[in-house]
N, C-alpha and C positions, 0 to 999 in steps of 0.2 A: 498519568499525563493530563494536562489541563491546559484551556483556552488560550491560545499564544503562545503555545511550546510548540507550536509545530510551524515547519517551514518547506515551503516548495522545495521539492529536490530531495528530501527529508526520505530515509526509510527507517518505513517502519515492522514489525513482526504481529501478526495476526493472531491474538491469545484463541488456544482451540477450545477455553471455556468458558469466553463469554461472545464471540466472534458470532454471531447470528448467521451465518450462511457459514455452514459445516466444510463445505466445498470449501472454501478457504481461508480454514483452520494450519495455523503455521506457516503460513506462505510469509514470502519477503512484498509488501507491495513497498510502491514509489509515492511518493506523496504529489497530485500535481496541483490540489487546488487546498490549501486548507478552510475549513467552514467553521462555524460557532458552534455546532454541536461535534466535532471531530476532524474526519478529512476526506477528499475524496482523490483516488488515486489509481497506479494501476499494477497489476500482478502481469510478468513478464510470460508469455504462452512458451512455451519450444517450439523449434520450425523443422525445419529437415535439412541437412547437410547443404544444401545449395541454398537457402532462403530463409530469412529470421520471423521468428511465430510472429501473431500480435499480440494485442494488450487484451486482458478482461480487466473492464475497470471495477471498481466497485467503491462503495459511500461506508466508512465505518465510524461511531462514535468513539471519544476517548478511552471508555469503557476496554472496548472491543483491541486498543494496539498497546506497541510499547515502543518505543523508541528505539531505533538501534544504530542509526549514524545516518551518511550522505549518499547519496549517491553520486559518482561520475560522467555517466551517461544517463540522458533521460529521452523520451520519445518525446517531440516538440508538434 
């Protein structure tokens, strides 16, 4: 993936071997801002039966994702 392939809303897949923070490795994140060296976005927490988790965001380079489609819902 490279400069301008990415778009807000965008998901992407977190490669577990080049992804710098292990913690998450294969996660689906949401793309909310994209930047010049990659993107920055947020991985979906679990919550419990009555209330939805939050987000952990985090800053990944191109390197680090791959593309995998859209998302429908996003946290504004």
């Amino acid at each position: 993936m490279k400069k301008g392939q990415i778009e807000k809303g965008a998901v992407v897949q977190l490669n577990p071997e080049t992804v710098k923070n292990k913690a998450f490795a294969r996660c689906f994140m949401i793309v909310t801002e994209p930047k010049s060296f990659g993107t920055q976005g947020y991985v979906q927490a679990l919550g419990t039966r009555e209330e939805m988790g939050g987000q952990a965001y985090y800053r990944v380079t191109f390197e680090e994702m791959e593309s995998i489609g859209f998302t429908h819902w996003t946290v504004e």
